[in-house]
C-alpha positions as CSV (number, residue, x, y, z in Angstrom):
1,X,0.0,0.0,0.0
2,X,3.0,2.4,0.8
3,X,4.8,1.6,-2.7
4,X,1.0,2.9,-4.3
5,X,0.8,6.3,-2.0
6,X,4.7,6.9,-3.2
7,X,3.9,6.0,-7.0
8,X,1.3,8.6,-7.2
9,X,2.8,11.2,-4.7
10,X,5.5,10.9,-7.4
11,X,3.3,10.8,-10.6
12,X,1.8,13.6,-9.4
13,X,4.6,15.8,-8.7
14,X,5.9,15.0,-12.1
15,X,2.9,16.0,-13.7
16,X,2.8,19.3,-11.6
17,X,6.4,19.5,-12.7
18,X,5.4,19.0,-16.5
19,X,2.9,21.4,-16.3
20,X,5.1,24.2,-15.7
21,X,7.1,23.5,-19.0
22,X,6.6,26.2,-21.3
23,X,7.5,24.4,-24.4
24,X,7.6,26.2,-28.1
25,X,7.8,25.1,-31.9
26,X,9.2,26.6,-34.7
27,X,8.3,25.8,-38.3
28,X,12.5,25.3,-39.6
29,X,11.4,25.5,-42.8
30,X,9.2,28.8,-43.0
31,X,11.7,30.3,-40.5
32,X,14.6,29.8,-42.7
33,X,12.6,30.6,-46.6
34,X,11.2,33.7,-45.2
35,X,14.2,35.0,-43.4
36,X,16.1,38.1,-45.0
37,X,19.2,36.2,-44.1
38,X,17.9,33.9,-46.8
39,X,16.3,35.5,-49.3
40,X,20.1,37.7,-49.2
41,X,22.4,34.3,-49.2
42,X,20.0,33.3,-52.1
43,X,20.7,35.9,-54.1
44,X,24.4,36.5,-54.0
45,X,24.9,32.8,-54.4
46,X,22.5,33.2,-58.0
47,X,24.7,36.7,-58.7
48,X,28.0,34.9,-57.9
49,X,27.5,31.9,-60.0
50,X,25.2,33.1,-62.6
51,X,28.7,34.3,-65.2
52,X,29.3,30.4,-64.7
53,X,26.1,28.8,-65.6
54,X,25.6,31.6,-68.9
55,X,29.5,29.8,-70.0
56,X,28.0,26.5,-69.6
57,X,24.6,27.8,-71.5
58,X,26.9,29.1,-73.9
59,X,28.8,25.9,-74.2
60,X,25.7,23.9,-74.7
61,X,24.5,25.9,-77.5
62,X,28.0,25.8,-79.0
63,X,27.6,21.6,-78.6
64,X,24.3,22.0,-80.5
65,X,24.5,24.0,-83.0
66,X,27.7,22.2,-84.0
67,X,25.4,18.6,-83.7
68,X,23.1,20.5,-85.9
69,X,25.0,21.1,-88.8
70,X,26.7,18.1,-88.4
71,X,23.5,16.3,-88.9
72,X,22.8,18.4,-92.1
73,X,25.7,18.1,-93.7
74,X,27.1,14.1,-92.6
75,X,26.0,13.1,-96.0
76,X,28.5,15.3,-97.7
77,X,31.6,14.9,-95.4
78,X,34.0,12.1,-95.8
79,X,34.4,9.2,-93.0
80,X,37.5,11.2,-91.7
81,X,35.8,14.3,-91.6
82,X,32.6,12.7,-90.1
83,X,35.3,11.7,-87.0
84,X,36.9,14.7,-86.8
85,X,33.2,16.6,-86.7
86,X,32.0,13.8,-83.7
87,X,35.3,14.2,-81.8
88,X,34.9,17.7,-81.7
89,X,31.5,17.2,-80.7
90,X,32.5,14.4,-78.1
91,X,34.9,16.3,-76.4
92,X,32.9,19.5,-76.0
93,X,30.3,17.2,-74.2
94,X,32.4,15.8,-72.3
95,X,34.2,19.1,-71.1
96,X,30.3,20.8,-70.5
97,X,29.7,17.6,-68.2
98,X,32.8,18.0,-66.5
99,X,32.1,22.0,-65.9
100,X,28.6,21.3,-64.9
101,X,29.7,18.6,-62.4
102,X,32.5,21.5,-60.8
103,X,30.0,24.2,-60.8
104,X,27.3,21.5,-59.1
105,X,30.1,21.0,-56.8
106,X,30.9,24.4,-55.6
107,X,27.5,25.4,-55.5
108,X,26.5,22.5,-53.2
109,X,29.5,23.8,-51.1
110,X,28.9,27.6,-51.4
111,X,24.9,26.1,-50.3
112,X,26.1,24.3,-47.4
113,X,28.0,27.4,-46.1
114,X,25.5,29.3,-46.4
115,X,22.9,27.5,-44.7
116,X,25.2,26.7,-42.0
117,X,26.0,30.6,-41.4
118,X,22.0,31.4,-41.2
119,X,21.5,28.2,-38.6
120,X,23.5,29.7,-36.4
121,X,21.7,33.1,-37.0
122,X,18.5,31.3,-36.2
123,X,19.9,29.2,-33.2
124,X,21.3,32.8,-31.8
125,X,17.3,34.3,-32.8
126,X,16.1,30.9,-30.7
127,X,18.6,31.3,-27.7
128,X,17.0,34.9,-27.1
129,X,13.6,34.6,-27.8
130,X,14.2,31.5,-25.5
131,X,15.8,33.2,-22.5
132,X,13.1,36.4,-22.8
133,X,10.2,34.7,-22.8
134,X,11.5,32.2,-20.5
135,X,11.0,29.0,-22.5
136,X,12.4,25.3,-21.3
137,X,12.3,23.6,-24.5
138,X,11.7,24.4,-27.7
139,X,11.7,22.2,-31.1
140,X,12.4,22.5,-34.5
141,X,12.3,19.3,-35.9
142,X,9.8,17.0,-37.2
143,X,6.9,16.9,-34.8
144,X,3.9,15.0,-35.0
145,X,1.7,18.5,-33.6
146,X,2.0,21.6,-32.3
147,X,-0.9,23.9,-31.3
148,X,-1.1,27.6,-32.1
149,X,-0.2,28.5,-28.3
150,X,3.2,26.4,-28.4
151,X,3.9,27.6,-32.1
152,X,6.7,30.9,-32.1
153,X,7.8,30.4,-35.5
154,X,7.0,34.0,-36.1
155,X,9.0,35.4,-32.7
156,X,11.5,33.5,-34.2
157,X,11.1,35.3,-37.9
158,X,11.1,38.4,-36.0
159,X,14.1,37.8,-34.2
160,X,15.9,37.4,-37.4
161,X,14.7,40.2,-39.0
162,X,15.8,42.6,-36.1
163,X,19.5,40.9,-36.1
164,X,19.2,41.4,-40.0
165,X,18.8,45.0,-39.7
């Protein structure tokens, strides 16, 4: 009979204890689309690689214009020249495939940089909105609900807007 009246005295002073939690969501995803931090990484990483993806447009028109009149003039070019016209080809496919793979490459990098820079923005944003509105724990990841009254994900947006400025 003891062990019951201890089990519930403790049950219940864990759910007093739980009930004092003040627990908050964010929505990751709308936090980090929306924030200026964002939409600003976003566009210098499209203004810094944009002279190398018009090179690689560039190339690929080159490859196909030079397929093009390949194919409408095969019939007139001798089996030496037809080799010579695919190598060229060949080669400039190759080298676009190559470019493309470096420029995927970098930009994946340059991405990952970037997002990594405005996480820590947003943890900073999540550490004060935390400690001002005296939150215990608040989540970010994938959670099966959150009600209106636990979601912050616009203190949060707000926070990063006011370190933006």
């Amino acid at each position: 009979m003891m062990k019951i009246v201890a089990f519930a005295l403790l049950m219940f002073g864990v759910t007093l204890h739980a009930e004092s939690l003040k627990i908050g969501y964010i929505n990751i995803d709308h936090v980090v689309s929306s924030s200026p931090q964002f939409i600003q990484a976003n566009q210098t990483v499209i203004k810094e690689f944009q002279p190398q993806e018009r090179l690689l447009l560039k190339l690929g028109k080159q490859i196909q214009l030079l397929a093009d009149t390949f194919n409408k003039n095969s019939k007139t070019l001798t089996p030496s020249e037809q080799k010579i016209e695919i190598q060229k080809i060949t080669f400039l496919e190759r080298q676009l495939k190559q470019q493309a793979r470096t420029l995927k490459k970098q930009l994946k990098l340059k991405n990952e940089l970037e997002l990594g820079n405005i996480q820590a923005l947003i943890n900073k944003a999540i550490k004060v909105v935390a400690e001002e509105q005296n939150f215990d724990l608040i989540l970010y990841q994938e959670v099966a609900f959150a009600s209106k009254r636990v979601n912050i994900t616009s203190a949060i947006s707000q926070k990063l807007r006011q370190i933006f400025e």
